[in-house]
C-alpha positions as CSV (number, residue, x, y, z in Angstrom):
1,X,0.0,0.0,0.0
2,X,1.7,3.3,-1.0
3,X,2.4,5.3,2.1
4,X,1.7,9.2,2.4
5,X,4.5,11.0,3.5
6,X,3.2,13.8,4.2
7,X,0.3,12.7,6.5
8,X,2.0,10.1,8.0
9,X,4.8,13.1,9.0
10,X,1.9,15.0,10.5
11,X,1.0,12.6,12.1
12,X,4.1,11.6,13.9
13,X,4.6,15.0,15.1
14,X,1.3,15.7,16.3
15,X,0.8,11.8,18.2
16,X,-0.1,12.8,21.7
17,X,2.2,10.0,23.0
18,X,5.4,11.9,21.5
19,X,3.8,15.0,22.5
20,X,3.7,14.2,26.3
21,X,7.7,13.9,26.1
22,X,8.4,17.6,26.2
23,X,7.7,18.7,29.5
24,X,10.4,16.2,30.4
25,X,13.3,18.6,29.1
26,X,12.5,20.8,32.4
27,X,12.3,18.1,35.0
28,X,15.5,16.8,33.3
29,X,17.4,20.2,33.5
30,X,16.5,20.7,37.4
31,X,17.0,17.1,39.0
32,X,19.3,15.1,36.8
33,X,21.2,17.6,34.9
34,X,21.4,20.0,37.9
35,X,20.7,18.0,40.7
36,X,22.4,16.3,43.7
37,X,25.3,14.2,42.7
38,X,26.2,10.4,43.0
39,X,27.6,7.2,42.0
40,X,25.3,6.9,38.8
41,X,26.9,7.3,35.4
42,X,25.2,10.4,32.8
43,X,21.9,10.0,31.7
44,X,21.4,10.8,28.9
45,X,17.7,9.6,27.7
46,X,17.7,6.1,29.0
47,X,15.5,4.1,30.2
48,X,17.1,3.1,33.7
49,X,19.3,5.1,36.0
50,X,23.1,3.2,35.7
51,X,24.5,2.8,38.6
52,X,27.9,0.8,38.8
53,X,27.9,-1.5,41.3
54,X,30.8,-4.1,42.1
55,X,31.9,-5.8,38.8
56,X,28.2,-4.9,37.5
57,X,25.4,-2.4,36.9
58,X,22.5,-1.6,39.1
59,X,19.6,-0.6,36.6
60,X,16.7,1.5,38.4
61,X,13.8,3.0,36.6
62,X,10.1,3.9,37.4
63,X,7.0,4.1,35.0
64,X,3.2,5.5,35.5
65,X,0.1,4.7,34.1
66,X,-2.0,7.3,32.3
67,X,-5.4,7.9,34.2
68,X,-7.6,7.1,31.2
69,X,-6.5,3.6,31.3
70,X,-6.6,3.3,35.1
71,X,-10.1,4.4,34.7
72,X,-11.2,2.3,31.4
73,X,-9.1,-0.7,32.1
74,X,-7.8,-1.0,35.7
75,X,-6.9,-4.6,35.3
76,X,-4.9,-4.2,31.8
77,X,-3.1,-0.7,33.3
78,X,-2.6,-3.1,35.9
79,X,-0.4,-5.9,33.8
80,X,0.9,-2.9,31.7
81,X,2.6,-1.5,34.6
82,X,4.9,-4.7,35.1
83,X,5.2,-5.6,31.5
84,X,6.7,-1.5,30.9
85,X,9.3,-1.3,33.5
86,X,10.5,-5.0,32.8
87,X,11.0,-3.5,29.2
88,X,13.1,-0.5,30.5
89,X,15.6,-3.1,32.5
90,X,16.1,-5.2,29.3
91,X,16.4,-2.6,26.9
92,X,19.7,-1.3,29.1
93,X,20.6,-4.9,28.7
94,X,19.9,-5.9,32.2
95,X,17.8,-8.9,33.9
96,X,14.9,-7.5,36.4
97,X,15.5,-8.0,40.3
98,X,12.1,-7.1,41.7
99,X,9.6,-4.1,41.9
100,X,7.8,-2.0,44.2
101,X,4.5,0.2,43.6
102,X,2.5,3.0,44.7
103,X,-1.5,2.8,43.9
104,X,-3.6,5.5,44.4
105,X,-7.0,4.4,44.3
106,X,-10.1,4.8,47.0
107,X,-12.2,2.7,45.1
108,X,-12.6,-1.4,46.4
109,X,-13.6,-2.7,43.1
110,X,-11.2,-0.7,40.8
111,X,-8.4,-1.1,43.3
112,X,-8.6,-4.5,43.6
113,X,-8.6,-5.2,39.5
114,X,-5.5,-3.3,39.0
115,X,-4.1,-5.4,42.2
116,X,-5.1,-8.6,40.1
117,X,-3.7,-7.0,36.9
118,X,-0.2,-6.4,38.7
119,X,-0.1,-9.7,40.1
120,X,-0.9,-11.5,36.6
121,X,2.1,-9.5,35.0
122,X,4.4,-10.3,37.9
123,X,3.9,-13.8,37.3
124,X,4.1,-13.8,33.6
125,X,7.4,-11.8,33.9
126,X,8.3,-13.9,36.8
127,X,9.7,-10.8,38.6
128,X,8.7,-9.8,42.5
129,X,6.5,-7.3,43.5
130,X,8.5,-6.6,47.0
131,X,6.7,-3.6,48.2
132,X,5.3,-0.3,47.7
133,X,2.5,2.3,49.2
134,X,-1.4,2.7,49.2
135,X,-3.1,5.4,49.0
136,X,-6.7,4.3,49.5
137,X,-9.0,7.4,50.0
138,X,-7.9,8.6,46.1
139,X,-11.3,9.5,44.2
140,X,-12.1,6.8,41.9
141,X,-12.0,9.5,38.9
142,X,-8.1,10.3,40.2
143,X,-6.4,6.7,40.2
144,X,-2.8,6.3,40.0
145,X,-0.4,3.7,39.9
146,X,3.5,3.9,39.3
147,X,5.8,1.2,39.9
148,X,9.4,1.4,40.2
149,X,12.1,-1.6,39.2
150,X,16.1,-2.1,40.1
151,X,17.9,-4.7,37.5
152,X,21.2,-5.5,37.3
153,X,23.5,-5.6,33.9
154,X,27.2,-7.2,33.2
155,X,27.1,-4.5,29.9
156,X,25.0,-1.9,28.9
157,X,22.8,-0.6,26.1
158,X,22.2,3.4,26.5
159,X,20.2,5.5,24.5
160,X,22.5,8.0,23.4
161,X,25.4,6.1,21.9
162,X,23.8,5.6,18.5
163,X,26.9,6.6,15.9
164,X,26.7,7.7,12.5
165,X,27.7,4.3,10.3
166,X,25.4,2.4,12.6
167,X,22.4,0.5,11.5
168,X,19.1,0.9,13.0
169,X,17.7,-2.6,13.3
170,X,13.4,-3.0,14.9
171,X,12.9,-6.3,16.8
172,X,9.2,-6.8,17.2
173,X,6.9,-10.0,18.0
174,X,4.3,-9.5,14.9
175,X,2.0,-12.8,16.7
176,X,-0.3,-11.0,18.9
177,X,-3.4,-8.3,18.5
178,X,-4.7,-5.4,19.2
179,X,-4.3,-4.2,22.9
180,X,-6.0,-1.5,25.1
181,X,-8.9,0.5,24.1
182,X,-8.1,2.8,26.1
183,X,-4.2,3.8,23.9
184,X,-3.0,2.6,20.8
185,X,-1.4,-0.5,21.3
186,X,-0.2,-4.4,20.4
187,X,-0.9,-6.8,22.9
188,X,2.1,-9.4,22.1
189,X,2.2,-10.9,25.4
190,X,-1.1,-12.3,25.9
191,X,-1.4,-16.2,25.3
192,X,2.1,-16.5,25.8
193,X,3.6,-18.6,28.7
194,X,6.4,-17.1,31.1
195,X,9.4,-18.9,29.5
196,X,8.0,-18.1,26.1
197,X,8.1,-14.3,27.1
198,X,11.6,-14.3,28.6
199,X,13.0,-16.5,26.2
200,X,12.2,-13.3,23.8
201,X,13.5,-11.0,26.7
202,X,17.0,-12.4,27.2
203,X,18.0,-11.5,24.0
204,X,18.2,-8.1,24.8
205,X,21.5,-9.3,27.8
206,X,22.6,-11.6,25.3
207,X,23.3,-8.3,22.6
208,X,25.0,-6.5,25.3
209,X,27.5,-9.2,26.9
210,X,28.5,-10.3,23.4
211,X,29.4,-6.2,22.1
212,X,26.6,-6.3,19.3
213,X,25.0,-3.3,19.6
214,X,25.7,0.0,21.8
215,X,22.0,1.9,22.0
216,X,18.7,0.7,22.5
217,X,15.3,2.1,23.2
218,X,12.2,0.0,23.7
219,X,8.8,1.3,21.8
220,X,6.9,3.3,24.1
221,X,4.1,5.2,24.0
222,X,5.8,7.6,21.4
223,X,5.3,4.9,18.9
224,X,7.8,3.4,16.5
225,X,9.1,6.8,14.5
226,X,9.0,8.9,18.2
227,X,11.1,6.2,19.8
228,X,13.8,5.9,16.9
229,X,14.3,9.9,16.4
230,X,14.3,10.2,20.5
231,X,17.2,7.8,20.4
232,X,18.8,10.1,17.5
233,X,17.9,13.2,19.4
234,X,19.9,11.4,22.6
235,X,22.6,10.5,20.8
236,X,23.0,13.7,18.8
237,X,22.9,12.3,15.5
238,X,20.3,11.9,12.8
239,X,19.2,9.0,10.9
240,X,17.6,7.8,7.3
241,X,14.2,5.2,8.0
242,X,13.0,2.7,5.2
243,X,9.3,2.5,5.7
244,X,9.6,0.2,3.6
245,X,11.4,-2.0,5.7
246,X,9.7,-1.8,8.5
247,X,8.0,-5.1,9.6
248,X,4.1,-5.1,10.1
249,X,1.6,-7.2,11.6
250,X,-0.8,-8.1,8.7
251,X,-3.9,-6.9,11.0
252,X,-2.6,-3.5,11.2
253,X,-1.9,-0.5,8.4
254,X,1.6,0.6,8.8
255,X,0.2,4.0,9.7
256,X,-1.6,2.1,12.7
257,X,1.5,0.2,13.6
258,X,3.8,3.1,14.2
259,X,2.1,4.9,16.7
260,X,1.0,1.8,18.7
261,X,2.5,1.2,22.1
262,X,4.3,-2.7,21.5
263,X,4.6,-5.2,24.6
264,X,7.6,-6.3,23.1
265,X,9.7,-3.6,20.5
266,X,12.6,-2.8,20.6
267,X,14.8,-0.4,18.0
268,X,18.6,-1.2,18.4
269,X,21.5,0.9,16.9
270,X,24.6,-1.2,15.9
271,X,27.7,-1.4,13.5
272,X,26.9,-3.2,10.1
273,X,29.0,-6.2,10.7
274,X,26.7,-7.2,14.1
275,X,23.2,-6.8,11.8
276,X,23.3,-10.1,10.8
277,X,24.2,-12.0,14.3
278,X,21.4,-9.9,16.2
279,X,18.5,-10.3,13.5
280,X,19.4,-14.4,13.8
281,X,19.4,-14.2,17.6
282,X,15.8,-12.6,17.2
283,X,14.5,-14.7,14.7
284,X,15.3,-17.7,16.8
285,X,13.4,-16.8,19.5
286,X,10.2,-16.3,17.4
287,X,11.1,-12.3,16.8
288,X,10.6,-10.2,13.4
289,X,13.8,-7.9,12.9
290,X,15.3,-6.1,10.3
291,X,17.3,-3.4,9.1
292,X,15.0,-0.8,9.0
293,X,17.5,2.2,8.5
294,X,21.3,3.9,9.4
295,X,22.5,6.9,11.4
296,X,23.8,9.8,9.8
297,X,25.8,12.6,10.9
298,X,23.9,15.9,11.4
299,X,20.3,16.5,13.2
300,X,17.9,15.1,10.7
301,X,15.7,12.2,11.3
302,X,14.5,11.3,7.2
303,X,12.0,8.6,6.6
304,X,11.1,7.3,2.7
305,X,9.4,5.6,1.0
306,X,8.8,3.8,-2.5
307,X,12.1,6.6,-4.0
308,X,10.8,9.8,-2.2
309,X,11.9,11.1,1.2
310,X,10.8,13.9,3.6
311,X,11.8,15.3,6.8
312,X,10.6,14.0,9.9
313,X,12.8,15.6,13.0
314,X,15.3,18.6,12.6
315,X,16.6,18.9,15.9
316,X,18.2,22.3,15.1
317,X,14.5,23.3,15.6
318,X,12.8,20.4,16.7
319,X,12.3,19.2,20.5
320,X,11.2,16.4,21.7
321,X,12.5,15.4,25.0
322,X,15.0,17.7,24.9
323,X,18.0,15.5,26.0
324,X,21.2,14.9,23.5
325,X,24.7,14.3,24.4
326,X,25.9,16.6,21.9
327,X,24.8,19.8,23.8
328,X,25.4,18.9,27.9
């Protein structure tokens, strides 16, 4: 199907899930960039906090739930919680060590589906929920949940070490449906048993202790296109996307698929002569990948299609998070 740049552009841009990212740029500046100093290496964009730690890496990251889906789907919102900070350990390359939460939520009924959600994605992701904090007099329209999650790594995948020369290769599981109601997503997870989900997920450690790659990002709620030109916008580079490429579940029009939150996607940034080793490793564990692209020098994010091209990012004037490398 011939693919509109122009709309698909517009779309992109204006997705509220790559929208929410700016505000970030200001917490950023104020507590990390300018903020109380310790034993954690720059952080530049990723998804864990690196803290070195012995011979290893304590990973440490935290994720929240958007109120619509608390609302809509307390038990999903519930799972999601587990299954998106167990994303952010392994795309750093690490292994998850356990989990704790704080639930906001004066409601019985509501409050105890998003309990049962939580639980259900602990045990699929066979990772331990080991405390937390209640807050049970929330109004049921004002739910919250967050949950935070410490891994550990042997070697690391940041976000902002993508280098021009690099190819951009997208690991997705294509065998699953369509997710929430509530956000634009693909459920990939569901149906699944816990080995079969972490046999995908140790893939990620495997990349990292063998030297493959050197950035990673999963695919968050910024979508496909939002998550790739974040990790160019971290690493201070810019980057030329195949849409052509790009693998696609049949159920879904690739317009669909790039703006939809994945349960398991990852984009990985890697020198030519590791492509091949990575995509095998994938595809033995059930996993579509592919070259979808390479990283240029310079601040432009391109994507094409069928011979034409067209701007996407221009982070001389663009913003999206904020973050790079190439101005701190």
């Amino acid at each position: 199907m011939k693919t509109d740049l122009v709309d698909l552009i517009k779309n992109t841009r204006e997705y509220l899930g790559l929208l929410r990212k700016r505000p970030i740029a200001e917490v950023y500046d104020k507590l990390i960039l300018h903020g109380v100093s310790g034993p954690q290496l720059p952080n530049y964009g990723d998804d864990a906090a690196v803290i070195p730690f012995k011979d290893e890496y304590l990973l440490l990251a935290a994720d929240g739930m958007m109120t619509k889906l608390l609302q809509n789907e307390p038990y999903a919102a519930g799972k999601a919680s587990v299954m998106v900070t167990v994303n952010d350990i392994y795309s750093m390359g690490g292994r998850p060590l356990a989990m704790v939460n704080v639930l906001a939520s004066g409601d019985e009924a509501q409050r105890s589906k998003i309990i049962d959600g939580i639980k259900k994605g602990c045990e699929k992701l066979n990772v331990p929920m080991v405390g937390g904090h209640l807050h049970p007099d929330a109004p049921h329209e004002a739910p919250s949940l967050s949950v935070a999650i410490l891994g550990r790594a042997k070697k690391l995948l940041r976000s902002h070490l993508a280098e021009p020369g690099d190819e951009l290769i997208f690991a997705a599981d294509l065998t699953g449906q369509t997710g929430c109601s509530s956000v634009t997503s693909w459920d990939a997870n569901s149906g699944k048993t816990t080995d079969e989900l972490l046999f995908r997920l140790e893939a990620l450690p495997i990349i990292a202790e063998q030297g493959w790659a050197c950035a990673c990002k999963d695919v968050s709620n910024a979508g496909l296109l939002g998550t790739l030109s974040i990790m160019m916008e971290n690493s201070g580079a810019g980057a030329l996307i195949d849409l052509d490429l790009i693998p696609c579940p049949a159920p879904l029009e690739l317009s669909q698929w790039l703006i939809s939150f994945q349960s398991f996607g990852f984009i990985l940034s890697a020198k030519p002569e590791f492509s091949s080793r990575i995509i095998e490793l994938f595809r033995e564990r059930g996993i579509s990948a592919a070259v979808i692209g390479k990283v240029l020098g310079g601040n432009t994010v391109t994507v094409s299609s069928a011979s034409k091209s067209q701007v996407l990012f221009d982070f001389q004037h663009d913003k999206i998070t904020g973050i790079s490398r190439s101005t701190r």
